[in-house]
C-alpha atoms as a printed R data frame, in Angstrom:
    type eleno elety resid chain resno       x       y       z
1   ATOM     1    CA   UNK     A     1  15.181 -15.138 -33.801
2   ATOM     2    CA   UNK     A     2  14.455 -11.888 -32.087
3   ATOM     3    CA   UNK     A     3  12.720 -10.093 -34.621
4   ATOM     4    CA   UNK     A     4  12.352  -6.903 -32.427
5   ATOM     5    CA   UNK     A     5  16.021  -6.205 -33.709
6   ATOM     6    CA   UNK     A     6  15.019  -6.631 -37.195
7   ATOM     7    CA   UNK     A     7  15.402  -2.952 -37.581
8   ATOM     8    CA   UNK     A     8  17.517  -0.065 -36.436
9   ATOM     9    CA   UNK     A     9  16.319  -0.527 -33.014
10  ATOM    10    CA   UNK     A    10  14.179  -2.094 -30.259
11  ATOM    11    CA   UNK     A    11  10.474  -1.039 -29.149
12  ATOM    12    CA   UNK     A    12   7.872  -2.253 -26.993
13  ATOM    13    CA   UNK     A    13   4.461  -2.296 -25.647
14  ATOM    14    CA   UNK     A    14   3.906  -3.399 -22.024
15  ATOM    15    CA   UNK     A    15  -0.422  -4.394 -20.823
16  ATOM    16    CA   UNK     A    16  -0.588  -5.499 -17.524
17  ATOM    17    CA   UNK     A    17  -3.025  -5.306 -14.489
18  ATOM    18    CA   UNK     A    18  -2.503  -2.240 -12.495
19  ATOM    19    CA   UNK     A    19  -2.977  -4.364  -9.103
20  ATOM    20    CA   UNK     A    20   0.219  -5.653 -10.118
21  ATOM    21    CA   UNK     A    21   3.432  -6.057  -7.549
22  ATOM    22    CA   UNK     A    22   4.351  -3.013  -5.528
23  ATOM    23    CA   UNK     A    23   1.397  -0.746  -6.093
24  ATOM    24    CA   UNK     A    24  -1.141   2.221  -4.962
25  ATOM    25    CA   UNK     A    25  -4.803   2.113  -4.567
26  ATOM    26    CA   UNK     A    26  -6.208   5.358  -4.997
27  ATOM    27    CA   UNK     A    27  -9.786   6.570  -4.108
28  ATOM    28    CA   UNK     A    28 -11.427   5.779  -7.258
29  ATOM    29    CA   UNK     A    29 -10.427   2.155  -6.629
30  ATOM    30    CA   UNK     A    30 -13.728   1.775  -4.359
31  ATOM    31    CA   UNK     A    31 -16.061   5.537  -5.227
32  ATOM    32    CA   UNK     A    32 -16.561   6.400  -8.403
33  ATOM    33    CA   UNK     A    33 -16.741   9.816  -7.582
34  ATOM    34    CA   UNK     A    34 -12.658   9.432  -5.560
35  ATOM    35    CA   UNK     A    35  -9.701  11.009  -7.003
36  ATOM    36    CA   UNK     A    36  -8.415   9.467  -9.566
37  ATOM    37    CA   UNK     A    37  -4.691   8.653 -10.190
38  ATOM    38    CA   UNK     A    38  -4.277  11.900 -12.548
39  ATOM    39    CA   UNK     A    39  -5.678  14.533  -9.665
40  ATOM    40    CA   UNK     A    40  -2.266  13.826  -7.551
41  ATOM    41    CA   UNK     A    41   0.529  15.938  -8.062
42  ATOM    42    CA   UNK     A    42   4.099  14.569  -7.954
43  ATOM    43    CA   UNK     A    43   4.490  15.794  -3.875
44  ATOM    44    CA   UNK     A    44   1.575  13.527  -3.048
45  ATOM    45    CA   UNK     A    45   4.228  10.878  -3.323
46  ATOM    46    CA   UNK     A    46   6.864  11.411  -1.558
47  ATOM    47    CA   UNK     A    47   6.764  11.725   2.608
48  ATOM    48    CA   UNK     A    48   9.723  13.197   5.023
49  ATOM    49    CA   UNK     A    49   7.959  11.461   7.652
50  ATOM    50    CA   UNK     A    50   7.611   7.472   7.332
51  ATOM    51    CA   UNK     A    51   7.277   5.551  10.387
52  ATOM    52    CA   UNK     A    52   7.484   2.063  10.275
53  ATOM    53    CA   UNK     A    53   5.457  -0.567  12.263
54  ATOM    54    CA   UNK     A    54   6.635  -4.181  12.417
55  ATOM    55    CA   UNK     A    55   3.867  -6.604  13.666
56  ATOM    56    CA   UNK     A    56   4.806 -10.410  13.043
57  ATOM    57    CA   UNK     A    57   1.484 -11.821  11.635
58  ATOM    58    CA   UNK     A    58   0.845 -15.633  10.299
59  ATOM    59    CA   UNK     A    59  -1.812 -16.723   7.716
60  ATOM    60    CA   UNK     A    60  -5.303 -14.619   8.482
61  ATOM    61    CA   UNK     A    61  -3.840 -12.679  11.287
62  ATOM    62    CA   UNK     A    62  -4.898  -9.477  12.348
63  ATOM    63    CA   UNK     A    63  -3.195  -6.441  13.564
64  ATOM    64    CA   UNK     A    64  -5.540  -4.801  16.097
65  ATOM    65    CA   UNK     A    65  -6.603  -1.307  17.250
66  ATOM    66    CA   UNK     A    66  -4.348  -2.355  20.648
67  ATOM    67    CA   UNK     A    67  -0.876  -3.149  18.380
68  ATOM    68    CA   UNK     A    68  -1.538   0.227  16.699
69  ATOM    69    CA   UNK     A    69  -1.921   1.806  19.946
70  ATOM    70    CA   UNK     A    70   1.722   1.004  20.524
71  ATOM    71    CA   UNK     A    71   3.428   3.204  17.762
72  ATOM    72    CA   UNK     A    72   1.129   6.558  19.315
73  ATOM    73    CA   UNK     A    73   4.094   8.598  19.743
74  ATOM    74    CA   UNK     A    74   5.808   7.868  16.571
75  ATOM    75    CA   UNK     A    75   2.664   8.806  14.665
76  ATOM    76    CA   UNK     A    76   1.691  11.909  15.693
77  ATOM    77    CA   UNK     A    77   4.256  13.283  12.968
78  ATOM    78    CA   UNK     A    78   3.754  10.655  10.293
79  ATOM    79    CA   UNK     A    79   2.465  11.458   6.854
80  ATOM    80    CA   UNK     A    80   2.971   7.814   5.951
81  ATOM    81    CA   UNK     A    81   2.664   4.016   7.864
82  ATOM    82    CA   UNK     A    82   4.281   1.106   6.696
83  ATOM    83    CA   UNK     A    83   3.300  -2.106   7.937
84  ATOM    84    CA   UNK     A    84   5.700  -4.789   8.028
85  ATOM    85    CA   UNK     A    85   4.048  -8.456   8.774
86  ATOM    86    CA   UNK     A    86   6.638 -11.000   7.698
87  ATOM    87    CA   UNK     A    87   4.054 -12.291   5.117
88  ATOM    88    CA   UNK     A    88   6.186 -11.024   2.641
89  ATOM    89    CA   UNK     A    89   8.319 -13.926   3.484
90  ATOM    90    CA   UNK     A    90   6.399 -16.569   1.430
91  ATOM    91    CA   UNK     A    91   5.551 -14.532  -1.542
92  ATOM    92    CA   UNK     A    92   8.183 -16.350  -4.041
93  ATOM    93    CA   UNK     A    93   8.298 -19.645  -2.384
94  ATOM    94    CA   UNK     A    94   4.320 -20.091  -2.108
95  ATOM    95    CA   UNK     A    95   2.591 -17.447  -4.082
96  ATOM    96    CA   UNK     A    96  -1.477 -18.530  -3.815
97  ATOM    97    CA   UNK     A    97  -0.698 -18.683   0.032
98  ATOM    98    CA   UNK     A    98   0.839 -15.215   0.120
99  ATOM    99    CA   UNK     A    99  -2.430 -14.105  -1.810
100 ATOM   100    CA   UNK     A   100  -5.270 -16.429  -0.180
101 ATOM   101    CA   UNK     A   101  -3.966 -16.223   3.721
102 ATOM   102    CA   UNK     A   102  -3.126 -12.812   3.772
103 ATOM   103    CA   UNK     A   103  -2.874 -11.106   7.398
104 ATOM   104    CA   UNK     A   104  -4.513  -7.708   7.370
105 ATOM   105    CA   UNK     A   105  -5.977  -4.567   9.568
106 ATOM   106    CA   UNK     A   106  -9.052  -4.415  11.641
107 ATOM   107    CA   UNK     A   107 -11.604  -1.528  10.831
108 ATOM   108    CA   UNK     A   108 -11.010  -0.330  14.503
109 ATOM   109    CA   UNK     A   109  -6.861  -0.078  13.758
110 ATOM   110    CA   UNK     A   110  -7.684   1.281  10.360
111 ATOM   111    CA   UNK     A   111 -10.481   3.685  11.874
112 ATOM   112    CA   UNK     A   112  -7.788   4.855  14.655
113 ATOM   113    CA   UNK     A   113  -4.828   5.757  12.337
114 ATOM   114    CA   UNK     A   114  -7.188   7.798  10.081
115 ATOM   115    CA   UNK     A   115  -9.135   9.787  12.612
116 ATOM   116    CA   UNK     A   116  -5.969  10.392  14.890
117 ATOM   117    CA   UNK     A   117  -3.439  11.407  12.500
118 ATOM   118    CA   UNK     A   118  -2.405  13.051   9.417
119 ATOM   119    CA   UNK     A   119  -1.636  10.232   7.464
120 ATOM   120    CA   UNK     A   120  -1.819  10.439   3.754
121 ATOM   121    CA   UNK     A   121  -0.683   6.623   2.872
122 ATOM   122    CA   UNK     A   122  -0.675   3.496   4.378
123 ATOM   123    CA   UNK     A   123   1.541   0.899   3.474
124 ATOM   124    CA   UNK     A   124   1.590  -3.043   3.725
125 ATOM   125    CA   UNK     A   125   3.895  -6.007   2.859
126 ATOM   126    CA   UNK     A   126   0.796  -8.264   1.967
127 ATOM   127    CA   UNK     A   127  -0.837  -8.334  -1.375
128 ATOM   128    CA   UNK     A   128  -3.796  -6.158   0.141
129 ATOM   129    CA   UNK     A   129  -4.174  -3.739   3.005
130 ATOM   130    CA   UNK     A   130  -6.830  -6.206   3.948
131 ATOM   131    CA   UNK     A   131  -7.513  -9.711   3.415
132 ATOM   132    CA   UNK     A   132  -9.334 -10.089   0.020
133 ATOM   133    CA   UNK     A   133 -11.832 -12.604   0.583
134 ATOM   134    CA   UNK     A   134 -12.598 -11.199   3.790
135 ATOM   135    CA   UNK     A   135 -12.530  -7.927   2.148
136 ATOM   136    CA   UNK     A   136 -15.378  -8.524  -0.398
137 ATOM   137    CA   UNK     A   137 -17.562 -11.196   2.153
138 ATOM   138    CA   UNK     A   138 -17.926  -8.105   5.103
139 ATOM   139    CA   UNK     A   139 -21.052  -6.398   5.847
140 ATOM   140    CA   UNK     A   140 -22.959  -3.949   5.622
141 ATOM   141    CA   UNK     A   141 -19.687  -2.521   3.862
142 ATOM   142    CA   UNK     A   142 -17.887  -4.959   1.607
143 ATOM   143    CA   UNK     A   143 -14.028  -3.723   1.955
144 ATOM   144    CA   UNK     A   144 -14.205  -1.360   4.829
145 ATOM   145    CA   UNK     A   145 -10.654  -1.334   5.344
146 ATOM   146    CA   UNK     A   146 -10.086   0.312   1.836
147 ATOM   147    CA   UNK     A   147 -12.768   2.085   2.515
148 ATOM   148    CA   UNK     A   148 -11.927   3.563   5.871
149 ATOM   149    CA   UNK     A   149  -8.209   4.710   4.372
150 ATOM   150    CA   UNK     A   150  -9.564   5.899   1.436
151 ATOM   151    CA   UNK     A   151 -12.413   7.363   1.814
152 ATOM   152    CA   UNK     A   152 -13.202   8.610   5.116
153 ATOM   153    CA   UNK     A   153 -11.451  12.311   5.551
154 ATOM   154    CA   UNK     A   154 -12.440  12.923   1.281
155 ATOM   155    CA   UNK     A   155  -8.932  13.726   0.698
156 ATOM   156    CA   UNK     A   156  -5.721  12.668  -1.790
157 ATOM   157    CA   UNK     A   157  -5.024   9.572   0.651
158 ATOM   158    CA   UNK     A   158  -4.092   6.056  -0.953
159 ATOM   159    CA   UNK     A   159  -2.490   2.533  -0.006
160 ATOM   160    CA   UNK     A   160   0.612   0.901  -1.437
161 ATOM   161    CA   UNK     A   161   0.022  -2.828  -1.549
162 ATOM   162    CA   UNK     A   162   2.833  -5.922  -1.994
163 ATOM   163    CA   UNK     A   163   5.856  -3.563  -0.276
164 ATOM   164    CA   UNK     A   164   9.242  -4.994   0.367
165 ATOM   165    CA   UNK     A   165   9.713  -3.931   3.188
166 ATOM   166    CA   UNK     A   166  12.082  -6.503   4.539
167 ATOM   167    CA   UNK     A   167  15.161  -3.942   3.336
168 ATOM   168    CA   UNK     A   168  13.893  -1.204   6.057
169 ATOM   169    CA   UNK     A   169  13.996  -3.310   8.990
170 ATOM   170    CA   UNK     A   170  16.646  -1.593  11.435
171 ATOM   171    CA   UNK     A   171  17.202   1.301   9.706
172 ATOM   172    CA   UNK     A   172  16.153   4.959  10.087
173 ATOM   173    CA   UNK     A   173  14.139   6.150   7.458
174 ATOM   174    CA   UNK     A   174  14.759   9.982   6.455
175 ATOM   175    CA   UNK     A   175  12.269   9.941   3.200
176 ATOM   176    CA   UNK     A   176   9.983   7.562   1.484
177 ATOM   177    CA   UNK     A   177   8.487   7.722  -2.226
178 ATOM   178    CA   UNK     A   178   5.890   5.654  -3.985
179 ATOM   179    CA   UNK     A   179   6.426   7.114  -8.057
180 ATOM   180    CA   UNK     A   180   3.854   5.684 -10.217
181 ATOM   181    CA   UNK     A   181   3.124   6.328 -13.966
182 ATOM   182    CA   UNK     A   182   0.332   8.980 -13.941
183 ATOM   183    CA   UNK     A   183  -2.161   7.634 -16.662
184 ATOM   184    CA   UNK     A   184  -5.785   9.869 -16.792
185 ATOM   185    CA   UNK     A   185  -8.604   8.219 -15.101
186 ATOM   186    CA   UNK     A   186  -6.918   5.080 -13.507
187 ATOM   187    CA   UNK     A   187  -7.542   3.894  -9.951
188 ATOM   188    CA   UNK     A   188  -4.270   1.902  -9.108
189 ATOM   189    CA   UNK     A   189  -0.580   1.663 -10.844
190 ATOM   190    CA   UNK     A   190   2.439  -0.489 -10.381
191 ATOM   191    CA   UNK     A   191   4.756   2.494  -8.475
192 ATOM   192    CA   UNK     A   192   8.822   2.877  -7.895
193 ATOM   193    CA   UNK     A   193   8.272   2.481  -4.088
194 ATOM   194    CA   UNK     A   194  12.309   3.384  -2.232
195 ATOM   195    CA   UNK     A   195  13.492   4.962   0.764
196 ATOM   196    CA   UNK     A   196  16.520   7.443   1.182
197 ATOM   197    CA   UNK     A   197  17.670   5.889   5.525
198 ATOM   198    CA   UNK     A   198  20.513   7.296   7.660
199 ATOM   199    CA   UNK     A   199  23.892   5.262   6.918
């Protein structure tokens, strides 16, 4: 029996991680003092200039400073980067794979995008803009990567982990929006992430 119709109609509460699927880490996710989620306004999500990289990248593989390099005209107008590795491919069929193995950025190609261009979001098809374990084992800095987007030009900049990005591939992209739900105080959210693309 499904007693949530037991009355006149149906409610429900939803609690769930905020790392969750398609999502954005914000500041606060790795400085206490960052922006939290609540400081963005609604045009901090949405970008009229998404370019698209596409780097084919197996388990542990990284995308270097040089691969970056490549996309240099395309970026000087970007406001966002999204990074499609082909990781994405095993995320249903072999799910502790798609999260232990993950393929990520170097600190030089992270370092590059963010002191070359005005960027405000960086996007990735893996669970993590960098690889987790690696992430938390690095020194001096344990998650640099996040750190480097994040942190380094002190502004309203974030990353959108666990993208499907699969859908963009050969197509023009006019506009691109991440919406999340804009609880006080929170460093990540589960967003809306779609894209309006030329027919």
């Amino acid at each position: 029996e499904d007693v949530r119709w037991g009355s006149y109609n149906n409610t429900s509460f939803a609690r769930f991680f905020v790392h969750t699927g398609t999502h954005i880490d914000v500041p606060f996710h790795v400085d206490p003092e960052g922006f939290q989620l609540h400081e963005f306004s609604l045009s901090d999500f949405i970008f009229e200039h998404p370019v698209l990289m596409e780097f084919s990248k197996g388990d542990f593989e990284k995308i270097t400073l040089e691969e970056v390099q490549a996309y240099e005209q395309e970026l000087t107008k970007a406001d966002v980067v999204l990074i499609y590795t082909g990781h994405s491919k095993i995320r249903d069929q072999d799910p502790e794979r798609f999260v232990a193995k993950q393929p990520s950025l170097t600190v030089e190609a992270a370092n590059y995008l963010v002191d070359n261009f005005a960027i405000r979001a960086f996007g990735i098809d893996t669970i993590g803009i960098e690889n987790i374990s690696e992430g938390k084992a690095a020194s001096p800095i344990q998650f640099p990567v996040h750190k480097t987007f994040l942190l380094k030009k002190k502004q309203k900049s974030f990353v959108i982990e666990d993208l499907n990005l699969a859908l963009l591939l050969g197509k023009k992209i006019r506009r691109f929006y991440a919406i999340p739900i804009c609880f006080y105080g929170f460093e990540a959210m589960p967003v809306t992430a779609f894209a309006e693309v030329e027919a």
